[in-house]
C-alpha positions as a Markdown table, in Angstrom:
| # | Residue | x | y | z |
|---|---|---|---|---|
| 1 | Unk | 0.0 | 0.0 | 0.0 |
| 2 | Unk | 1.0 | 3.8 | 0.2 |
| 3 | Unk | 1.7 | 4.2 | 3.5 |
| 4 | Unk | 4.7 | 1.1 | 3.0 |
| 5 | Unk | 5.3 | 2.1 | -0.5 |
| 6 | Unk | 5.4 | 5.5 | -1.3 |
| 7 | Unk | 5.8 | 5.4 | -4.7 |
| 8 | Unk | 2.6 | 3.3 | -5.6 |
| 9 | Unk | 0.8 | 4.9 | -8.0 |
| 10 | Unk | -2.2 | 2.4 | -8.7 |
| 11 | Unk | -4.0 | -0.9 | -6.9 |
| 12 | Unk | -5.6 | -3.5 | -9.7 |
| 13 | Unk | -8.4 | -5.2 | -8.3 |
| 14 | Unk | -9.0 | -8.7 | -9.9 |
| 15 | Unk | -12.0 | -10.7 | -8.9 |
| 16 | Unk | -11.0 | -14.6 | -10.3 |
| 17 | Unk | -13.3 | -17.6 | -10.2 |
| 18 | Unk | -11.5 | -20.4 | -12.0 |
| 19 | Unk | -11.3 | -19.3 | -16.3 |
| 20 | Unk | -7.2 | -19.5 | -15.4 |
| 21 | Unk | -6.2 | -18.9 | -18.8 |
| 22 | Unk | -8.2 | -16.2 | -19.6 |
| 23 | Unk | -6.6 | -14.6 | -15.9 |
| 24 | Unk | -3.2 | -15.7 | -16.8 |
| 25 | Unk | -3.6 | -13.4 | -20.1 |
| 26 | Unk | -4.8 | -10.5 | -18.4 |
| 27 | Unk | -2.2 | -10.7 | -15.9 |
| 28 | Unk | 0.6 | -10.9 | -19.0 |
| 29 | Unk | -0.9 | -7.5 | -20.2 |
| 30 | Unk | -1.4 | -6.1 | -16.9 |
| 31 | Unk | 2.8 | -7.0 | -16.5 |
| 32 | Unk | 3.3 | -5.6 | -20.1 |
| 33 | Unk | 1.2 | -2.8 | -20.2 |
| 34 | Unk | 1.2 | -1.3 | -16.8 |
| 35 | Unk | 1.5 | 2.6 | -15.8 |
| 36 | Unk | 5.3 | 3.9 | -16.8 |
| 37 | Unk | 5.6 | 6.6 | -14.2 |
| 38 | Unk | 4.8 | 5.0 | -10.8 |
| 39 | Unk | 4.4 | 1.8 | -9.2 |
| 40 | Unk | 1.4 | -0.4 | -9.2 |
| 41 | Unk | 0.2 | -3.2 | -7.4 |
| 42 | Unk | -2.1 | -5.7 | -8.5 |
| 43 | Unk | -4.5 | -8.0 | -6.1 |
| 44 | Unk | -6.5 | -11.4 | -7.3 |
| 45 | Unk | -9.4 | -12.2 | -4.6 |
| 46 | Unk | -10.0 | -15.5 | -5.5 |
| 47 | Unk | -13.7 | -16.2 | -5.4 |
| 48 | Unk | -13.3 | -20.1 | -4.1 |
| 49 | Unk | -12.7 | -21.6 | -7.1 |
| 50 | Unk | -13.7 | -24.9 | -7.9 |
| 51 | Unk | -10.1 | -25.5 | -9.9 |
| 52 | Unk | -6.4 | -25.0 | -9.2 |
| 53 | Unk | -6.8 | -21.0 | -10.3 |
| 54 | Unk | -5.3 | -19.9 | -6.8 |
| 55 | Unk | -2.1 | -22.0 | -7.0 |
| 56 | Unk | -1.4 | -21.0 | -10.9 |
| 57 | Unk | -2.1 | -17.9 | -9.8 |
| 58 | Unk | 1.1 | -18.4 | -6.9 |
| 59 | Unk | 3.3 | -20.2 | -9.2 |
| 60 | Unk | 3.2 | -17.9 | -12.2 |
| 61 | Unk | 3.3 | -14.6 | -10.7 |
| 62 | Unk | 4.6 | -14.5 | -7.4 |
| 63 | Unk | 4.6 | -10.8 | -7.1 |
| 64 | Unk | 0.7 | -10.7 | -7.3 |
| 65 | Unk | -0.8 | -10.4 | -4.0 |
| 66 | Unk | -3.6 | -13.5 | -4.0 |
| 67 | Unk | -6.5 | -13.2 | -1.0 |
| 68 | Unk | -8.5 | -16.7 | -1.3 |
| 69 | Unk | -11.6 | -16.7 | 0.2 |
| 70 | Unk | -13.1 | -20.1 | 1.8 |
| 71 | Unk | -16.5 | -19.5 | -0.1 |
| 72 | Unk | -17.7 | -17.7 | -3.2 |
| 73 | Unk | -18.5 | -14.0 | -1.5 |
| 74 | Unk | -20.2 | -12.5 | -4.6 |
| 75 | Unk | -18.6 | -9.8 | -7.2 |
| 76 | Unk | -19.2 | -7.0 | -4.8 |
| 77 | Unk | -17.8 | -8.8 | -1.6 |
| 78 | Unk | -14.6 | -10.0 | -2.7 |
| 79 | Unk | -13.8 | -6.4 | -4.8 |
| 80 | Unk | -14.3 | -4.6 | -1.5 |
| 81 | Unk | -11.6 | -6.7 | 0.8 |
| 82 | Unk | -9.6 | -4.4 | -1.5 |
| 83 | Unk | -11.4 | -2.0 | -2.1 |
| 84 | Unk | -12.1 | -0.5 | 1.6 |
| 85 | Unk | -8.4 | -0.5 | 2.3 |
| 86 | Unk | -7.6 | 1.3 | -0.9 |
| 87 | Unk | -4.6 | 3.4 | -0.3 |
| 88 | Unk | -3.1 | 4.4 | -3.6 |
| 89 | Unk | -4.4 | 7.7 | -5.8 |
| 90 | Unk | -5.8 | 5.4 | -8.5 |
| 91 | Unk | -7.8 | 2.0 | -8.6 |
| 92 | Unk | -8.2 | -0.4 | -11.4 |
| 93 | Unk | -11.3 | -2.8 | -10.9 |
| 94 | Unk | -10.1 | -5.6 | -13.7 |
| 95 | Unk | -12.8 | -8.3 | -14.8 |
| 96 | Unk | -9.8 | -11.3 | -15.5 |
| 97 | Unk | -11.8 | -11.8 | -18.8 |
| 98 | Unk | -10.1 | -8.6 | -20.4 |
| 99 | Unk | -6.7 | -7.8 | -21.9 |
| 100 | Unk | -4.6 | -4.5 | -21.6 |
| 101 | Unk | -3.3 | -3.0 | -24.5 |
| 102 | Unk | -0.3 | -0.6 | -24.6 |
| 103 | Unk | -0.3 | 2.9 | -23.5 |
| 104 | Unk | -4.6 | 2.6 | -22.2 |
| 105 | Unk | -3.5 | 2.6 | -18.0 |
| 106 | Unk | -0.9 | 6.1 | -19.2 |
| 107 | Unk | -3.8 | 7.6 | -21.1 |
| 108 | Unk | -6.6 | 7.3 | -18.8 |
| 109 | Unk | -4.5 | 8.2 | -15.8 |
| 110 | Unk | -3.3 | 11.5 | -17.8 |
| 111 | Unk | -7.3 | 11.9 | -18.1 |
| 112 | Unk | -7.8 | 11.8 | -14.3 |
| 113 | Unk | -5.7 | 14.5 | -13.8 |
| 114 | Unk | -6.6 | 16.8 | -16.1 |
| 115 | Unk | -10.6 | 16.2 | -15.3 |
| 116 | Unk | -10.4 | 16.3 | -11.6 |
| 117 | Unk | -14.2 | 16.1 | -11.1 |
| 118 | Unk | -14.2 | 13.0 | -12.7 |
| 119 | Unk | -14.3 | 10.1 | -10.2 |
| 120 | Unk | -14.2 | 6.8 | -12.4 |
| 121 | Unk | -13.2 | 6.5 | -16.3 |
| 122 | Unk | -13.4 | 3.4 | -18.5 |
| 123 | Unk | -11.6 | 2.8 | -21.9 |
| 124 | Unk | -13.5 | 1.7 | -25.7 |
| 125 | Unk | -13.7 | -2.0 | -25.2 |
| 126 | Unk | -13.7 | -4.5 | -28.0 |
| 127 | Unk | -14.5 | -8.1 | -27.9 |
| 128 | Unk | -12.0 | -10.5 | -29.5 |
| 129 | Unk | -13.8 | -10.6 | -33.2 |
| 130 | Unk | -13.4 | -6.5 | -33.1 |
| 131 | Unk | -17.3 | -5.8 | -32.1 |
| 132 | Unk | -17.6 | -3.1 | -29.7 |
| 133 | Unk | -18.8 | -3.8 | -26.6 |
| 134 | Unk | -21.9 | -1.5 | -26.6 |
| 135 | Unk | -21.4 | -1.5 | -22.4 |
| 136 | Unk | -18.6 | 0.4 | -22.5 |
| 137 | Unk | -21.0 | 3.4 | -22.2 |
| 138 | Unk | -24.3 | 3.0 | -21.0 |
| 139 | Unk | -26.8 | 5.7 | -19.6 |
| 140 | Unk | -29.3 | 4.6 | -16.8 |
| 141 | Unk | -31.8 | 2.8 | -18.4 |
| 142 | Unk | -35.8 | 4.4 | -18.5 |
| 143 | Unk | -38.4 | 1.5 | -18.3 |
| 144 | Unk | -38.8 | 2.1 | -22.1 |
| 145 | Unk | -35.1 | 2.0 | -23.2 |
| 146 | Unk | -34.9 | -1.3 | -21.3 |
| 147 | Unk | -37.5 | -2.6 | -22.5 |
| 148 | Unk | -36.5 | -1.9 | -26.0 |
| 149 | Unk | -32.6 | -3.2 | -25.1 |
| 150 | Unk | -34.2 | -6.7 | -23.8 |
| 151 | Unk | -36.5 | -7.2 | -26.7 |
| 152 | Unk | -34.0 | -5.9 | -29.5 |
| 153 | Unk | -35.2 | -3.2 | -30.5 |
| 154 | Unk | -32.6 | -0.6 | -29.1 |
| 155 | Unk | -30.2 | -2.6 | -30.4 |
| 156 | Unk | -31.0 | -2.2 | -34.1 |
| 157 | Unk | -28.9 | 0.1 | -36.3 |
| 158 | Unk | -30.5 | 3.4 | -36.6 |
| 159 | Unk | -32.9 | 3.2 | -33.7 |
| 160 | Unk | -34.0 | 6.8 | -32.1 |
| 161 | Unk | -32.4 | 8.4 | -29.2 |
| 162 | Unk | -35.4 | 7.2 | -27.0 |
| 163 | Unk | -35.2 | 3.2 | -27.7 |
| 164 | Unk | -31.6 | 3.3 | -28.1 |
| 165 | Unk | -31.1 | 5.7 | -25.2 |
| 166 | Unk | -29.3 | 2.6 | -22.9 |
| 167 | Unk | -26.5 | 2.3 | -25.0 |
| 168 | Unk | -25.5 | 6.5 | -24.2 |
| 169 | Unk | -25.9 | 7.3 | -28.1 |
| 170 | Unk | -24.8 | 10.8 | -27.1 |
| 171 | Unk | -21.4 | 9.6 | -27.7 |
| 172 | Unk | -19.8 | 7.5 | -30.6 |
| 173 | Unk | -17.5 | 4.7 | -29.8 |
| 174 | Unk | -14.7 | 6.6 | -30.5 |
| 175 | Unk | -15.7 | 9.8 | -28.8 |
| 176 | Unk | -14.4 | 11.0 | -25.3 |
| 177 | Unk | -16.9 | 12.4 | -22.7 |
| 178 | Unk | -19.3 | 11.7 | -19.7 |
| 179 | Unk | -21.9 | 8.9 | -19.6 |
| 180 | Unk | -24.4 | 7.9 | -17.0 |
| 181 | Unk | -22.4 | 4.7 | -16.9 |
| 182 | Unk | -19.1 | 2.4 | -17.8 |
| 183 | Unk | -18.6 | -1.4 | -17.6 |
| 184 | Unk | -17.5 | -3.3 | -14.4 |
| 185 | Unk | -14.8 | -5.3 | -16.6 |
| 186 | Unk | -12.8 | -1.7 | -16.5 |
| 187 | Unk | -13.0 | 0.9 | -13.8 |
| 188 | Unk | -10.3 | 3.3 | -13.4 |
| 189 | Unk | -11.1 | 5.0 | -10.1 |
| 190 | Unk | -10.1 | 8.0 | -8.0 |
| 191 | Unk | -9.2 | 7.1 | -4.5 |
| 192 | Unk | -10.7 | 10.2 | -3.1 |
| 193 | Unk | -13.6 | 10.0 | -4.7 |
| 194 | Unk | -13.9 | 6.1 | -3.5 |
| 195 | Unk | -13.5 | 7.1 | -0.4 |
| 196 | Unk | -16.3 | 9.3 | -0.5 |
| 197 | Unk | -18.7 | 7.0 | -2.1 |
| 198 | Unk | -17.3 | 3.9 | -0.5 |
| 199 | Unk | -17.3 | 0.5 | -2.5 |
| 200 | Unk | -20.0 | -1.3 | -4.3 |
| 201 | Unk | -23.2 | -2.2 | -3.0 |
| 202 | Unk | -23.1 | -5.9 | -1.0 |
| 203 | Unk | -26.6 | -6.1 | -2.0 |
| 204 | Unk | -25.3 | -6.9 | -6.0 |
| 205 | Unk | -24.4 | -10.7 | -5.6 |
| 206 | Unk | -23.6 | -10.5 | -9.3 |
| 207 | Unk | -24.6 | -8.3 | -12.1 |
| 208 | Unk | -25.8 | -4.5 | -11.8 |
| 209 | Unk | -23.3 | -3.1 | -9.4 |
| 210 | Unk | -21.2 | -1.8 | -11.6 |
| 211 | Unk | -24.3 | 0.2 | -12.7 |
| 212 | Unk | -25.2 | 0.8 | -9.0 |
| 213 | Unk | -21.7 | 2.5 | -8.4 |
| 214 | Unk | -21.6 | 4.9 | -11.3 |
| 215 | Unk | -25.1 | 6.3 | -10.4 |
| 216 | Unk | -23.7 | 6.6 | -6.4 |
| 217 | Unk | -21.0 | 8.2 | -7.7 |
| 218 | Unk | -23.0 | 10.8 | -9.8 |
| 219 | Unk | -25.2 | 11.5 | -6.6 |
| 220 | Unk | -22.0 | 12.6 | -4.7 |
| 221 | Unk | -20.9 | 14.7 | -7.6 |
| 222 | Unk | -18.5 | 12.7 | -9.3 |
| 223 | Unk | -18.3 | 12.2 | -12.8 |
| 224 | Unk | -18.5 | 9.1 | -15.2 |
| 225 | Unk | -16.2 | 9.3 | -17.9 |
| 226 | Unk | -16.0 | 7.2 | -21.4 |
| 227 | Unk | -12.5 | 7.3 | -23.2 |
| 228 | Unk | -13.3 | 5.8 | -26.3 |
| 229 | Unk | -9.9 | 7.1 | -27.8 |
| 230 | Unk | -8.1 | 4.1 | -25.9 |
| 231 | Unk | -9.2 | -0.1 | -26.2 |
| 232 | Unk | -9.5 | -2.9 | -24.4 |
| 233 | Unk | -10.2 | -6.3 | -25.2 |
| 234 | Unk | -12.7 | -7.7 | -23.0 |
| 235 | Unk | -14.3 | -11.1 | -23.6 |
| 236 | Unk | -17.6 | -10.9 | -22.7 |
| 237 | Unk | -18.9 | -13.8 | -20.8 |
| 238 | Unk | -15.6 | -15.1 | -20.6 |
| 239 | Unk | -16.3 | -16.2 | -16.8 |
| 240 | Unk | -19.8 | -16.3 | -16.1 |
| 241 | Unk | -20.5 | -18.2 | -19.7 |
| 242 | Unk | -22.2 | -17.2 | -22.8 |
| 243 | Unk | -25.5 | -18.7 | -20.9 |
| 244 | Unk | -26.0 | -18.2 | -17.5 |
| 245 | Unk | -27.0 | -21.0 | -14.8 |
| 246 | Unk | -30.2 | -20.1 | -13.4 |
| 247 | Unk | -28.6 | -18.7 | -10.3 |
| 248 | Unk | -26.3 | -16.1 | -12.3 |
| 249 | Unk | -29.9 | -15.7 | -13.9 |
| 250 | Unk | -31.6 | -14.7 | -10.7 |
| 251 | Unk | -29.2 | -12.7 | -9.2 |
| 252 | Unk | -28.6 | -10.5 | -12.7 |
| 253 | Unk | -32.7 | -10.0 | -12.4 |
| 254 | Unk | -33.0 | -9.4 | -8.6 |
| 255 | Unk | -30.1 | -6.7 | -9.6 |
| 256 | Unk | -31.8 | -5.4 | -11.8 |
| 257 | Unk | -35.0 | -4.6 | -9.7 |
| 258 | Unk | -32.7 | -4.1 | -7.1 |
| 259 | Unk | -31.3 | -0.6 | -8.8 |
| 260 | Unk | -34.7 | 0.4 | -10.2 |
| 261 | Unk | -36.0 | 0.4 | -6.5 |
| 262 | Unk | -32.9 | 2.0 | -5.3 |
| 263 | Unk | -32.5 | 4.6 | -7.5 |
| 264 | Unk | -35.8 | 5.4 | -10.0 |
| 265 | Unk | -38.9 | 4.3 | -7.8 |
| 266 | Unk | -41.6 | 5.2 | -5.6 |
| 267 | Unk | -42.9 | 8.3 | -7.8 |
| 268 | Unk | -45.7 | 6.3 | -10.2 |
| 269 | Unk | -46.7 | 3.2 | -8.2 |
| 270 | Unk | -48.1 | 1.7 | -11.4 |
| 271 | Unk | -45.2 | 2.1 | -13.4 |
| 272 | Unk | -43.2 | 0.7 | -10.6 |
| 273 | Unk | -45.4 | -2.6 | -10.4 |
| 274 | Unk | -45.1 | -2.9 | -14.5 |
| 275 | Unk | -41.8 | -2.8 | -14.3 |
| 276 | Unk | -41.5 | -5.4 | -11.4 |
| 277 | Unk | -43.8 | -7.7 | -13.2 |
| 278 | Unk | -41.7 | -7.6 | -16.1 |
| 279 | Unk | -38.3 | -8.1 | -14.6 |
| 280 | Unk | -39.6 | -11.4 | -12.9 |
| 281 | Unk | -41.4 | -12.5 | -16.6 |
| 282 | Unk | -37.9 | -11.3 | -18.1 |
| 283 | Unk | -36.2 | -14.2 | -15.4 |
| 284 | Unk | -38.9 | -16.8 | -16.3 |
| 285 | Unk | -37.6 | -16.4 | -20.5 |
| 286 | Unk | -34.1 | -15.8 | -20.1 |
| 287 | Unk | -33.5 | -19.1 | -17.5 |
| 288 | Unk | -35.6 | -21.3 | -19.8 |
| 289 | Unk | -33.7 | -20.0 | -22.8 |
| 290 | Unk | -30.4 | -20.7 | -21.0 |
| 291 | Unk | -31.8 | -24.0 | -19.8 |
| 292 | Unk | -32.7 | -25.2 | -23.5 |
| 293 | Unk | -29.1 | -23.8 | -24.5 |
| 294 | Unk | -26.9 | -25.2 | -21.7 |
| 295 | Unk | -28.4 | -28.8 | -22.5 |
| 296 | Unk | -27.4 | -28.8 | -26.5 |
């Protein structure tokens, strides 16, 4: 930390849960591609996993600090064993599904300081084929613009600003500026303004904290940014799965009425109760459609 090394510029935050190879190559870019002016540190919380991740994790890269927790603590949990003794200026929640490509850790840093109102910034991410990762920038979603994301429609090419408002069309992929949101594969955060805010939500078991953070960190007057001039490669579902077991299904849906009630509720009751009753018929499709696909 800080306090024992002085010249620490940055903490990485890894949350692993077996998937070693796709951790071992985002700690290889991480070790290639780290900051060039300061130190950094890099922790793996390993999640319980039901392989040998932990003692890969020891023999390849000694210099990695590894926590391993006796039981699988949730997202949210095991980020904040780090998280809530943060002690360097700068932060780097890591999803171990992503890859660091040269010069994106110097560049966003250099953003930092020269916004100081922003709190957290996240880079263009790509998946491995080249397709953008559309949550790289997301703004907070209105019943509609969910429901339009969910069913496809905001997805489509050309869709209005009011269905396609989720994906933060303000912005092009390659443009620079602030969103309502970022992705919790790649959060460069301010250690002042994480101590302020504090660190995500316990509630999130999985899925939607990330979300849950930016918005806290709006409400204390800290901005979100997007930095679409840098990539990433992040390989989406590389560790939860391209189809979720019906627990990853239930708590991605419980998070998602969980943030609705915590931060847009309460001022049209029957809008609220629509939107309840559709995130539970949302669960009821999405686990029989991942049933059906996990059994082919």
């Amino acid at each position: 930390m800080s306090d024992r090394h002085p010249t620490l510029l940055l903490e990485v935050v890894i949350v692993s849960y077996g998937a070693w190879q796709l951790l071992d190559t985002c700690l290889r870019s991480l070790h290639e591609h780290g900051p060039t002016a300061g130190g950094m540190e890099v922790h793996v919380i390993d999640n319980a996993s039901p392989d040998d991740t932990p003692d890969r994790v020891a023999a390849a890269y000694p210099g990695v600090q590894l926590h391993r927790l006796d039981r699988n603590t949730g997202f949210s949990r095991a980020n904040n064993v780090i998280l809530s003794a943060a002690r360097t200026p700068y932060v780097l929640v890591l999803n171990p599904d992503t890859e660091l490509r040269a010069g994106v850790l110097d560049h966003l840093l250099a953003g930092l300081r020269e916004h100081p109102e922003v709190g957290m910034v996240g880079p263009r991410l790509i998946q491995p084929d080249g397709t953008f990762d559309h949550a790289a920038k997301r703004s907070f979603p209105t019943p509609t613009a969910a429901l339009a994301h969910f069913t496809g429609i905001g997805r489509r090419a050309g869709t209005g600003k009011r269905l396609g408002q989720y994906r933060a069309t303000q912005l092009d992929e390659h443009d620079a500026g602030p969103v309502d949101a970022i992705n919790g594969a790649f959060m460069l955060v301010r250690r002042e303004a994480l101590a302020e805010v504090g660190g995500f939500d316990e509630g999130y078991w999985l899925y939607m904290e990330d979300l849950d953070w930016c918005a806290r960190f709006w409400e204390r007057g800290w901005g979100v940014r997007y930095d679409g001039t840098v990539t990433a490669i992040h390989v989406k579902g590389g560790t939860a799965g391209v189809h979720r077991a019906f627990r990853q299904n239930l708590h991605f849906h419980r998070g998602m009425g969980r943030f609705y009630r915590r931060h847009q509720a309460g001022h049209r009751p029957l809008v609220d109760l629509l939107v309840y009753v559709a995130i539970g018929l949302k669960l009821a499709v999405s686990a029989t459609r991942s049933a059906v696909a996990r059994r082919r």
